[in-house]
C-alpha positions in Angstrom: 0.0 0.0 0.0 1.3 3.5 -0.9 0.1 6.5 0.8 0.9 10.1 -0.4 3.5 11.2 1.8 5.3 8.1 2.0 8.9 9.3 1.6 8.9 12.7 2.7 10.7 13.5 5.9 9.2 16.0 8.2 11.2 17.6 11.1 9.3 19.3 13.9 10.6 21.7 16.3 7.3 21.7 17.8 5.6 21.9 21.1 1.6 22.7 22.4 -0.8 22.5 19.5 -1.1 23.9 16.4 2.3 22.5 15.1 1.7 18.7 16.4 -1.7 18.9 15.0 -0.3 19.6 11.4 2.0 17.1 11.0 0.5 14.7 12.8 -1.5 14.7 9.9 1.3 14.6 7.4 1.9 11.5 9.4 -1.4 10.4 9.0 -0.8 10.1 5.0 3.1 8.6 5.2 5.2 11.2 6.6 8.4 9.9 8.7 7.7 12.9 11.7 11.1 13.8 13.4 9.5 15.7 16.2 12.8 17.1 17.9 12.0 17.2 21.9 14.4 19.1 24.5 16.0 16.2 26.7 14.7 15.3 30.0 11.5 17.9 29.2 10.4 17.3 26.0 7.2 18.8 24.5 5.7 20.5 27.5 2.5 19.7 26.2 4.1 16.0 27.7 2.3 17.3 31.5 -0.2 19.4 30.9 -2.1 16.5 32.6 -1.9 12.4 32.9 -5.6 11.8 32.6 -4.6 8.7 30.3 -4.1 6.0 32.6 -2.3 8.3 35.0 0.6 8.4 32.3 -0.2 10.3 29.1 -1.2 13.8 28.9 -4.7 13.9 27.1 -3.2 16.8 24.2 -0.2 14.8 23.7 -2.5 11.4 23.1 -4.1 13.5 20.3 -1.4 15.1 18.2 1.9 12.6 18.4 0.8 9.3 17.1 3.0 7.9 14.6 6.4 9.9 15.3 9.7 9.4 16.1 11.1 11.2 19.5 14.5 12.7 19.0 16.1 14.8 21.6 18.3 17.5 21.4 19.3 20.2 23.2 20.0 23.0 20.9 21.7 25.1 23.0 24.6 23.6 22.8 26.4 23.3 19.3 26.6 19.8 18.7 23.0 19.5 18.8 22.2 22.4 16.3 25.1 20.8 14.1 23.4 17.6 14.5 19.8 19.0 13.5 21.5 20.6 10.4 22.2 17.3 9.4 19.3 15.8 9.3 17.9 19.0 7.6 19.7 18.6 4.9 17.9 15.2 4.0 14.5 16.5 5.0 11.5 17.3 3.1 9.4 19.9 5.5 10.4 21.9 8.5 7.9 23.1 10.9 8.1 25.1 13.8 6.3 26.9 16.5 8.8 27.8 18.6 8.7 31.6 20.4 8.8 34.4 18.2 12.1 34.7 16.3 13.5 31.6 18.4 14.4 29.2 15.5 15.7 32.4 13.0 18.2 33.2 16.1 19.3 29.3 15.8 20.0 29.7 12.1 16.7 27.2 11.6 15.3 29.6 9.2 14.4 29.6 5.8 16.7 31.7 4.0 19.8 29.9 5.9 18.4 26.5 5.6 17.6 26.6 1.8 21.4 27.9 1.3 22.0 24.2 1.9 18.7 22.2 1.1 16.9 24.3 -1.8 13.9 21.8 -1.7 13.4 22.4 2.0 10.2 23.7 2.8 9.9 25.4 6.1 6.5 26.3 7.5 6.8 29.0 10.3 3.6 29.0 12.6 3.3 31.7 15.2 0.3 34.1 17.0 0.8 37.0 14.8 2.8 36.1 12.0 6.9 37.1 11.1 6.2 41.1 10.8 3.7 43.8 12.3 3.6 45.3 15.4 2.2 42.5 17.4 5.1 40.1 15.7 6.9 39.4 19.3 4.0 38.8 21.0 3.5 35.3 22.8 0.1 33.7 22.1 -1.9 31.2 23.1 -5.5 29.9 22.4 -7.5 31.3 24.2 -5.6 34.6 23.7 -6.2 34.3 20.1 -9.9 33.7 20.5 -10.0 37.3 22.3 -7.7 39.2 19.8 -10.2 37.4 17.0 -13.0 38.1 18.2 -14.4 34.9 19.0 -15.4 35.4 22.6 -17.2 38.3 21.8 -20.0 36.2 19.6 -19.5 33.3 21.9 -21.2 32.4 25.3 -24.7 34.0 26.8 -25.9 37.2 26.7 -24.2 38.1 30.0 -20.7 36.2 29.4 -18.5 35.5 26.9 -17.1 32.0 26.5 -14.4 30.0 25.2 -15.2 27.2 23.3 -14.3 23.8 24.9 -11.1 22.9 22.5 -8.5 24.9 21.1 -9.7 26.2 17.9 -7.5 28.5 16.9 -4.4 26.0 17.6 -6.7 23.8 15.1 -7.0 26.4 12.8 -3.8 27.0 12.7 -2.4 23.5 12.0 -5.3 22.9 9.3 -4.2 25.8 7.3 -0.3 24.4 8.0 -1.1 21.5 7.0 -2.9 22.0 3.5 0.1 25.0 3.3 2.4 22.2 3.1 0.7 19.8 1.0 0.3 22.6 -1.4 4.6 23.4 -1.4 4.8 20.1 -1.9 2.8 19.7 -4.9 4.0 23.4 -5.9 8.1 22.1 -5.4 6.9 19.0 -8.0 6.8 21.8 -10.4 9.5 23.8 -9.7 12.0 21.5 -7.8 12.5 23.9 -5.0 10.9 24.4 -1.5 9.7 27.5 -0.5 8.4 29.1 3.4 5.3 29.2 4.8 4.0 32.0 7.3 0.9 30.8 9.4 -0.8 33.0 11.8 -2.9 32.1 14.2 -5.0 35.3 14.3 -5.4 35.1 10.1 -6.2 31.7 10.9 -9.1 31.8 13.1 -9.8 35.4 11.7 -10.2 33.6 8.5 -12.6 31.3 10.6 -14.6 34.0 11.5 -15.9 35.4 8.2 -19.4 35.0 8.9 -19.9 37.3 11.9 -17.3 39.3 10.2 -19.4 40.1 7.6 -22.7 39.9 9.8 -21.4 43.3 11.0 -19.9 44.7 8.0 -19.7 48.4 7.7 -20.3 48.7 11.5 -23.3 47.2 11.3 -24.7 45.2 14.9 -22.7 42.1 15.2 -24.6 38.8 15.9 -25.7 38.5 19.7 -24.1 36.2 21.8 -26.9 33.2 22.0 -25.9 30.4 24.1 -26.1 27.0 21.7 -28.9 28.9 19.8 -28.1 30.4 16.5 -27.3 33.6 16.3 -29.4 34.6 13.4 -31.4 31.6 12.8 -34.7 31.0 14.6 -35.8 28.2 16.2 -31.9 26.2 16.0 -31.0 25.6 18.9 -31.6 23.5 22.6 -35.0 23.1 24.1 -36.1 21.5 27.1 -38.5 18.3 26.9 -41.2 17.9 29.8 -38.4 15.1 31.0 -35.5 17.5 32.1 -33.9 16.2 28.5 -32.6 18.7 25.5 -33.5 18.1 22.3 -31.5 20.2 19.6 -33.3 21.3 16.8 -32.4 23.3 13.5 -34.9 24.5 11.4 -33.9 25.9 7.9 -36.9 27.4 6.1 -40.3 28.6 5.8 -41.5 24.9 4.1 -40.0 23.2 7.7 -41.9 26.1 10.2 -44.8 25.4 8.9 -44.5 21.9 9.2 -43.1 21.9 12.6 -46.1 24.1 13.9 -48.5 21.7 12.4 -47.3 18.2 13.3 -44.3 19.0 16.3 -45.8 21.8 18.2 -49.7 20.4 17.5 -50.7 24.2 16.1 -51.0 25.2 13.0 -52.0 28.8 13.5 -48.6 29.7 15.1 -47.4 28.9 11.4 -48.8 32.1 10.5 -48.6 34.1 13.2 -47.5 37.3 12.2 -44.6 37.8 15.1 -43.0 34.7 13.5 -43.5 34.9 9.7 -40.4 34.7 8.3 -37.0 34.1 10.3 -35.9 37.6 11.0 -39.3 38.0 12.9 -38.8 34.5 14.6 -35.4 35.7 15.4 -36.6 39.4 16.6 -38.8 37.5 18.9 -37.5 34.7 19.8 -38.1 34.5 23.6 -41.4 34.6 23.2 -41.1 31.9 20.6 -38.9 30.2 22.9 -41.8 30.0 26.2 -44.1 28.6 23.0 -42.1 26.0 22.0 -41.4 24.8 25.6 -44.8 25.0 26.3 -45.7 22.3 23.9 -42.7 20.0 24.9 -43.7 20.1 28.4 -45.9 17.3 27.5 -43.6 15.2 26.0 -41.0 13.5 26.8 -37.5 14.5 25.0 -37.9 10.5 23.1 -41.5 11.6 21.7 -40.2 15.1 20.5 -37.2 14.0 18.7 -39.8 10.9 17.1 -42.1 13.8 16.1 -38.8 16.0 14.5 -37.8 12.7 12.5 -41.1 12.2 11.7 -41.5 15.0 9.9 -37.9 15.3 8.6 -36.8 18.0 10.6 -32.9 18.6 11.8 -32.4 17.4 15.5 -29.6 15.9 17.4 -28.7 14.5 21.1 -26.2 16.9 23.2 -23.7 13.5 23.7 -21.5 14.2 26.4 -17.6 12.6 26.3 -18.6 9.3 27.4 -21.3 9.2 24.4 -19.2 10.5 22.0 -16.8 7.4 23.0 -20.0 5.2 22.7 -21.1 7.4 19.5 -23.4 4.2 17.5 -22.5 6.2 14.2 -18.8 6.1 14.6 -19.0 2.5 16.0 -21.0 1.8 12.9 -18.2 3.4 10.6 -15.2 1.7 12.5 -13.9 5.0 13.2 -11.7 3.9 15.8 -8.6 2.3 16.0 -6.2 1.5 18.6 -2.3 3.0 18.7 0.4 2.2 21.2 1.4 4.7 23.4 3.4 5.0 26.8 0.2 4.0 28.7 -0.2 0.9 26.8 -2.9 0.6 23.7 -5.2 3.3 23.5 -8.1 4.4 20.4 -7.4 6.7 18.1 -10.2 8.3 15.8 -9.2 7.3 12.3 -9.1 10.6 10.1 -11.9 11.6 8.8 -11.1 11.8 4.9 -11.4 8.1 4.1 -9.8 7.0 0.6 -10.4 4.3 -1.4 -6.7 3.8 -2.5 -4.6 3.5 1.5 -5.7 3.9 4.6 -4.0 6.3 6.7 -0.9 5.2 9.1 -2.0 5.0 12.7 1.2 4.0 14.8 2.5 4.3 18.4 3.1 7.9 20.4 6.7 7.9 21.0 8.1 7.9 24.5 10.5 11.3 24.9 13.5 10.5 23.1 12.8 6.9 22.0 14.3 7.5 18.4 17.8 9.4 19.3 19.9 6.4 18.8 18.6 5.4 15.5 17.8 8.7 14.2 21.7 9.8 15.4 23.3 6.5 14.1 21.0 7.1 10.7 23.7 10.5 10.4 26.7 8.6 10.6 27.0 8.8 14.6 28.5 5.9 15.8 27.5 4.4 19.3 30.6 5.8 21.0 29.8 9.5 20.0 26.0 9.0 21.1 27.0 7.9 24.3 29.4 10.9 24.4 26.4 13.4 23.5 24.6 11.7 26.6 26.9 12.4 29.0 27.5 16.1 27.7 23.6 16.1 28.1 23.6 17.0 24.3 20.5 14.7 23.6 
């Protein structure tokens, strides 16, 4: 079985998020992932907890399957001779360390494509490599707040984060298909070329809708909870049970339907406070009372049999343990299981299934588990490896 990547060498000075998210899924489709780890440390992502079998940090589990541990410390000169090495057989370089940390090493583009023209090097950072905010540290959720997520997220009185790192996804989505594109792009031309990824275009990008909601200064969408914020009724209801059904409804053709065989009234179909969906919007808590009026006297079972019924939108708000249990992914043999320090542990397959390989799905490496076979690969012998140990070089 070929995959695409298979043969291309990846080298991450990496740590956190968004830069183990991308190539992770380079190594998804072949990649060999050098992920370069400082020595007794590593990625510090490593302890943000051990809720894995008291072992494995939960972040880590996510983003490191199927690469090689190397450590270095690159401090020292032996180690940044070492990493130059293996750059000069490498495909892709990607890093996220601090602001101008890897240029100050000589690890940036312009000095590393003096020696490996086809070297691609993808530089992911908060702000990007120039601008006024270009030193600044960031972080996820700080992102979120400079991109203006927070302010359309969360209830009217408090704005909210959402519940996984979005802008560190963002980030290593668009680094990801950045690099697939120089790849495809260095095909053509034979040479390798840099990448600048931002996390604030990233998520900003990511944000287009209420961006343009409130073009030209006009009001920006209202902070709604798990409704919509411009769609009315889409959102969580409350069955006569205690249960939440969610519910989206899309047009005028589904309203009226919903009012006739859901709700069990048919003149609230043409009511004139709810006639089309800015009015349902513009009066939506009265809508709101309505609608939980009716489910009072169901339970949330019979109101999502009356929504599929009818063909109308709805889901279950699954918590962790039901997403686990999800019947759809079971269904779909979406899991699969990956070694790891804490033993055998499932791992969500990626979600673009092809017909022609399946992706690769091996072990998350211990910290520094490859240094003697990645070192001995670059003409180290034993005897110097040992050496580098002692001198705490790796």
């Amino acid at each position: 079985m070929t995959r695409p990547l298979d043969g291309i060498t990846v080298v991450a000075l990496e740590h956190a998020i968004a830069a183990p998210f991308c190539t992770r899924q380079l190594a998804d489709l072949g990649a060999r992932v050098i992920k370069v780890e400082r020595p007794g440390v590593g990625d510090f992502a490593r302890s943000y907890d051990h809720r894995i079998r008291g072992e494995l940090c939960s972040h880590f589990a996510w983003t490191n399957r199927s690469k090689e541990s190397l450590t270095l410390d690159l401090k020292q000169p032996e180690a940044r001779e070492a990493l130059l090495k293996l750059l000069d057989g490498a495909d892709v370089l990607v890093q996220n360390l601090a602001p101008g940390a890897a240029a100050r090493m000589g690890f940036d583009h312009a000095s590393l494509s003096a020696r490996n023209p086809r070297l691609i090097v993808c530089d992911i950072s908060g702000y990007g490599e120039d601008g006024p905010y270009r030193e600044q540290k960031a972080y996820d959720l700080l992102i979120q707040s400079e991109a203006g997520l927070l302010s359309v997220t969360g209830t009217p009185e408090d704005p909210s984060k959402t519940g996984n790192s979005i802008a560190d996804i963002a980030a290593g989505m668009y680094a990801f298909t950045s690099i697939m594109a120089a790849l495809l792009l260095r095909g053509r031309t034979g040479v390798g070329s840099r990448i600048d990824v931002s996390m604030l275009e990233a998520l900003t990008e990511w944000m287009g809708f209420p961006l343009y909601y409130a073009f030209d200064g006009a009001e920006p969408p209202a902070r709604t909870g798990a409704s919509h914020a411009s769609i009315y009724p889409y959102g969580p209801f409350k069955a006569g049970d205690g249960g939440v059904v969610m519910l989206g409804l899309q047009n005028e053709r589904e309203w009226k339907v919903f009012c006739e065989q859901v709700l069990g009234d048919p003149a609230l179909a043409t009511d004139a406070r709810f006639a089309s969906n800015p009015l349902r919007n513009e009066n939506r808590a009265i809508l709101r009372a309505l609608i939980e009026e009716a489910f009072a006297t169901l339970d949330s079972a019979q109101v999502l049999e009356r929504l599929d019924k009818v063909g109308i939108a709805r889901a279950k708000m699954n918590t962790m343990a039901e997403l686990w249990a999800h019947p759809q992914l079971a269904a779909r043999d979406a899991w699969a299981q990956v070694g790891s320090p804490a033993g055998p542990i499932p791992a969500l397959r990626p979600p673009g299934r092809s017909s022609a390989f399946d992706a690769r799905m091996d072990p998350i490496p211990r910290l520094g588990e490859h240094t003697d076979s990645i070192l001995g690969e670059l003409g180290l012998s034993a005897a110097d490896i040992d050496r580098m140990r002692q001198a705490a070089v790796i």
